[in-house]
N, C-alpha and C positions, 0 to 999 in steps of 0.2 A: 599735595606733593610736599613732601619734606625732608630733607635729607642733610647731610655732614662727607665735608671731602675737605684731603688737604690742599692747598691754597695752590702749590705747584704743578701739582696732577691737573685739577681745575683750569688753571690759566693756559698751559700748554694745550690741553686738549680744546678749550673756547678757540684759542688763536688758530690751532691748525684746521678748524671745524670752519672758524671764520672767513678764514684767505679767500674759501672759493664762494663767499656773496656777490651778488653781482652789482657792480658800480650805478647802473641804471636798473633797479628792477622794474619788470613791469608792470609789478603789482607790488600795493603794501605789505604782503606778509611776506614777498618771499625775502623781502631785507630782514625776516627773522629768522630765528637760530631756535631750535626745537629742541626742548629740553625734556629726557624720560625718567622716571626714575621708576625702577621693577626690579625685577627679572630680566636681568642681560645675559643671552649665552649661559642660562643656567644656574646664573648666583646674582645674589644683589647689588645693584651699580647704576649707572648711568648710561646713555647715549645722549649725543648730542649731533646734531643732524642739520643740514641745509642743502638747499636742493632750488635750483632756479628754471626747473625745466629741458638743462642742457648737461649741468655738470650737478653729482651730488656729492657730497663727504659726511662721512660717518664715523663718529667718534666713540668707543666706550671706555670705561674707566670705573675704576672700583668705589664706592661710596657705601655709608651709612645710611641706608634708607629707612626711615621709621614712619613714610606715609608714601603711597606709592602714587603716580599722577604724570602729569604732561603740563607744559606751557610753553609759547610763543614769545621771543622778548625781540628786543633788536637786537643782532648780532655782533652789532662794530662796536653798542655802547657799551654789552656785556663784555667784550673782548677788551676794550679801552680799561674796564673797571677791575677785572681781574688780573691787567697788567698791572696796574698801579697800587691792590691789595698788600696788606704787609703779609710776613708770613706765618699767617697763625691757619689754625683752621677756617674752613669756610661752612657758615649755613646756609641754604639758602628754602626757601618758601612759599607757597601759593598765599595769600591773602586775600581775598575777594577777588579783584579785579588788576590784582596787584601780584609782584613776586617782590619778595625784601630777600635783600644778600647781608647779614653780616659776617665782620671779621675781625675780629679783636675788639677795640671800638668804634672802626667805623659801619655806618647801614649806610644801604642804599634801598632806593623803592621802585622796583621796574615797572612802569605799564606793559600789561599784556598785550597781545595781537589773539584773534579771533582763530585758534588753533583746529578748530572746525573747517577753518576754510584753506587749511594750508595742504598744497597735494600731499598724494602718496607718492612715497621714494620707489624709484625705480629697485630690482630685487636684484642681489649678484648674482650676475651668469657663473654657467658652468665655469670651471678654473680648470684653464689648458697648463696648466705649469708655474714651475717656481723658478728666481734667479737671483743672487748676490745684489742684497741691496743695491752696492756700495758701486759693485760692476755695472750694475743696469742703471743707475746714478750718471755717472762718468761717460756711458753710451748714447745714454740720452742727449744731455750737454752736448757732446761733439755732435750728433745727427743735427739737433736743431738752428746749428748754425747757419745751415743751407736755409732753412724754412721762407717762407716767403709772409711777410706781411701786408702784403694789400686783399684785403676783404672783398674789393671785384675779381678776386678769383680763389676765391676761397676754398680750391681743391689743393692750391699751393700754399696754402698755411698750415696744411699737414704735416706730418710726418707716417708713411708708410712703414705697416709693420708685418714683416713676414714671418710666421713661424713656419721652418721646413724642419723636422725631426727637431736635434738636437741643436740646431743655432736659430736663431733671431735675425733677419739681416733689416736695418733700418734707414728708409730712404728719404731724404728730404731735397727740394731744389728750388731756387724765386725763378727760373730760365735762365740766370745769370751764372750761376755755380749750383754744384751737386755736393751733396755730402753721401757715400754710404758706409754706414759700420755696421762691422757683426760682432757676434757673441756668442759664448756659449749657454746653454740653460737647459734645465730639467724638465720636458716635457713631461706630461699625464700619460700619454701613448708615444711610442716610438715612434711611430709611422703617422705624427700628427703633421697637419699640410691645414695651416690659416692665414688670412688677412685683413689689417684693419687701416684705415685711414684713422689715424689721430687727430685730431687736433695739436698742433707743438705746443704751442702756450699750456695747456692743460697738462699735456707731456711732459715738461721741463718740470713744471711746479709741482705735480703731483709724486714725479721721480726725486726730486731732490726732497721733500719733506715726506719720505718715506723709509731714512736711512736708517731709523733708531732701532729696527731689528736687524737681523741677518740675512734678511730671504722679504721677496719679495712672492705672493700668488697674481700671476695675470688670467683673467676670465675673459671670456668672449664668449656672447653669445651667436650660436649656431642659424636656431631658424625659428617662425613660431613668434607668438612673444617675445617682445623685447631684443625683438633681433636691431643690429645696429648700434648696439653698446657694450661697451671694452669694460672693465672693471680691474680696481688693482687695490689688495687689500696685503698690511705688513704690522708690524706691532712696534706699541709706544709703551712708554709711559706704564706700565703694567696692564697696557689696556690694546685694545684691535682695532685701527684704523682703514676704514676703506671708502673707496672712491668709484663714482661711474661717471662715462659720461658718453654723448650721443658720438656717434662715427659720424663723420662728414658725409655726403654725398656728391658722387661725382668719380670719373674712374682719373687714378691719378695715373700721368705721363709712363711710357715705359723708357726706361732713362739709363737702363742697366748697360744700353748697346753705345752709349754716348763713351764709357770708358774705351780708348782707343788700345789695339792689339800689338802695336810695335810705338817704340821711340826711335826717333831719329838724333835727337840732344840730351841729353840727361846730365844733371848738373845736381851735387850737393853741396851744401852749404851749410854753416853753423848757426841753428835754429836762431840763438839768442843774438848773433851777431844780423843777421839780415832785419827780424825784427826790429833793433835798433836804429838800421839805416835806413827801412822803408818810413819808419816815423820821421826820423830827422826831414828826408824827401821830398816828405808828403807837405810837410807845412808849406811849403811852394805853390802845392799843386792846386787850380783853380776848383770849383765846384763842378764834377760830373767830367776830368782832365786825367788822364791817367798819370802814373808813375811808370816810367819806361825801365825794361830792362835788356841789356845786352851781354853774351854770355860770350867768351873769346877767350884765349890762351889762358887757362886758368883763373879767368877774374870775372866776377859778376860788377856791371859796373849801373848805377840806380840814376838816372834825371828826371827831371822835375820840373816843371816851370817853362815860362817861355823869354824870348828874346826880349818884349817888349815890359814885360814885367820881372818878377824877383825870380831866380833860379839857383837851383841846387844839385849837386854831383855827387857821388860817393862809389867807392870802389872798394870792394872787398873778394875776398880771399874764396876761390867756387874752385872743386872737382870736375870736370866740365868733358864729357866723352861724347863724340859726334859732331857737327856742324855747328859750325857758328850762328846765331841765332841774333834777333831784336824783337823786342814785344812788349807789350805794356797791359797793365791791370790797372781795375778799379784801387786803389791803396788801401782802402776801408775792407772790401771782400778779399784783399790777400791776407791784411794783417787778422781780420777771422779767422781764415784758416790756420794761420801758422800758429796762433794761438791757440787753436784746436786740437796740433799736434802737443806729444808730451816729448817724445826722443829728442835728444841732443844737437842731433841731425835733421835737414828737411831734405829729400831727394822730390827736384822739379822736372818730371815728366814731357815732355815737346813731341809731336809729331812736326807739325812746322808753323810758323810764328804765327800763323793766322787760325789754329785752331788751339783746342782749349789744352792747358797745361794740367795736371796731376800732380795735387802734393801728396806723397806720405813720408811718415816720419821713419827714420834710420836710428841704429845705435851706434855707426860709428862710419866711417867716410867708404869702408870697403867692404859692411854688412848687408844683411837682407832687409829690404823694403817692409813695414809694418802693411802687411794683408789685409788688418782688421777694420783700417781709416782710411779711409780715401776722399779728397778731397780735390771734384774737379772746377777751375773757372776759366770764364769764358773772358779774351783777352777784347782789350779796348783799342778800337782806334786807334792811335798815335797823332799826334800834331806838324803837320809838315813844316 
């Protein structure tokens, strides 16, 4: 194997190849990063590949190839070294037991890993449709704020994804708060009807470093082989990056009937000004102690803290239609969401103080409600 690439292409595509090694492999090759050099896609170039059994990424990229072959290196320290390359051209090379990098005058000399023993990458599934990077970026983000992180229940560190025809709708929840958004995309078939449990972690990461083309393809496979894997493949760097990884198992909550059908309160409020007040609030507030809020003649008014200890008050300026209201959040899962929203506006949804509130965002104090975000959480306690 021998080949010539420039030093930029090279580093970008090791590092995004990289990301998805795993912190603990369970074996030693899979902390390697799989180098080809052929026939990519029909012309001469590169892949670059890792694969931990769960999630895979795949890189290709245009090079000089003047000896064709494969090798095994480590992934974090070729990733480490190609950051730190100047930028001249890169060669790099099989040697016996060995692959050497230079680049202007610096060499290095990689040890192999045993590229016999390293699996086969999972194959992309069928591709149900394409979607704006940039939009399916941005949807993501907001969906996985709901996600749940605890690993004993690892149907809630999902993210649910629907494809029904032409929208997307994508579902995340910890039992504490809900997130769901939708969007528009370009199905394969019109009358396409799928779903997949994500993993969010993989979802976030894989969505956000997949912005550098236009369009996003999402694969799912159907039935058969390789059933239980999502794939998402977009373009870099003059080159094609794609990704798989396993679907979770387990049936996730139905959580769509949780959105309540009337309000009784409804209260807007200036996105950036409440923000501000729930921080200020919150620095009062004990570990696992809500942030209270009460909604009355025009005014959202924010407490914090107890008698015995430091406390804090804040009153600002709310739209405020229906009953008068008290009720308290986690401060941490409010300030999620409202961070989630983009509009100006936040309008806080109420049936009544003891059930769960609905943010979405507004453009203006006497506009329509954003459809597309919704985000619902579950109110805390209060302190007598």
């Amino acid at each position: 194997m021998k080949f010539r690439v420039e030093r930029d292409v090279l580093a970008d595509a090791v590092a995004w190849t990289a990301r998805a090694l795993p912190l603990r492999p369970s074996a030693p090759v899979l902390a390697g990063l799989l180098i080809e050099a052929g026939s990519i896609d029909g012309a001469d170039g590169l892949q670059l590949s890792t694969f931990d059994y769960e999630t895979s990424a795949r890189a290709t990229l245009n090079a000089d190839v003047s000896a064709e072959g494969r090798a095994l290196v480590s992934g974090r320290l070729l990733a480490d070294i190609c950051r730190s390359l100047p930028n001249k051209p890169v060669e790099m090379a099989v040697d016996g037991a060995k692959v050497t990098l230079t680049c202007g005058s610096a060499r290095f000399s990689l040890q192999t890993m045993p590229v016999e023993d390293y699996p086969t990458l999972p194959s992309m599934p069928e591709s149900r449709g394409k979607v704006k990077s940039e939009l399916f970026a941005h949807a993501v983000g907001q969906a996985v704020t709901a996600a749940g992180r605890d690993d004993m229940l690892p149907v809630l560190t999902g993210v649910r994804l629907e494809m029904d025809g032409s929208t997307i709708s994508m579902l995340a929840t910890d039992r504490f708060r809900l997130a769901q958004r939708e969007l528009e995309w370009d199905p394969a078939v019109p009358d396409l009807s799928a779903a997949a449990l994500v993993p969010a972690k993989v979802l976030a990461d894989t969505a956000k470093s997949l912005t550098g083309g236009s369009e996003i393809s999402i694969a799912l496979s159907s039935s058969g082989t390789g059933e239980g894997i999502i794939g998402f493949e977009g373009s870099a760097g003059g080159g094609i990056r794609r990704t798989t990884t396993r679907l979770l198992d387990g049936e996730f909550p139905k959580v769509r009937s949780l959105f309540p059908n009337e309000h009784l309160t409804v209260a807007r409020v200036d996105r950036a000004v409440l923000i501000d007040a729930v921080k200020r609030v919150s620095l009062v507030a004990e570990r696992n102690t809500a942030v209270q809020m009460s909604f009355a003649d025009a005014v959202l008014t924010l407490d914090a803290g107890s008698g015995e200890e430091a406390m804090a008050s804040e009153s600002i300026e709310a739209s405020v239609t229906g009953d008068d209201l008290t009720t308290g959040f986690n401060p941490q899962f409010l300030l999620d969401g409202l961070t989630a929203l983009e509009s100006p506006f936040v309008e806080l949804a109420f049936t009544t103080a003891s059930k769960p509130v609905v943010l979405s965002g507004v453009d203006s104090l006497d506009g329509e409600a954003d459809a597309d975000f919704r985000y619902l959480l579950m109110p805390r306690r209060l302190l007598s």
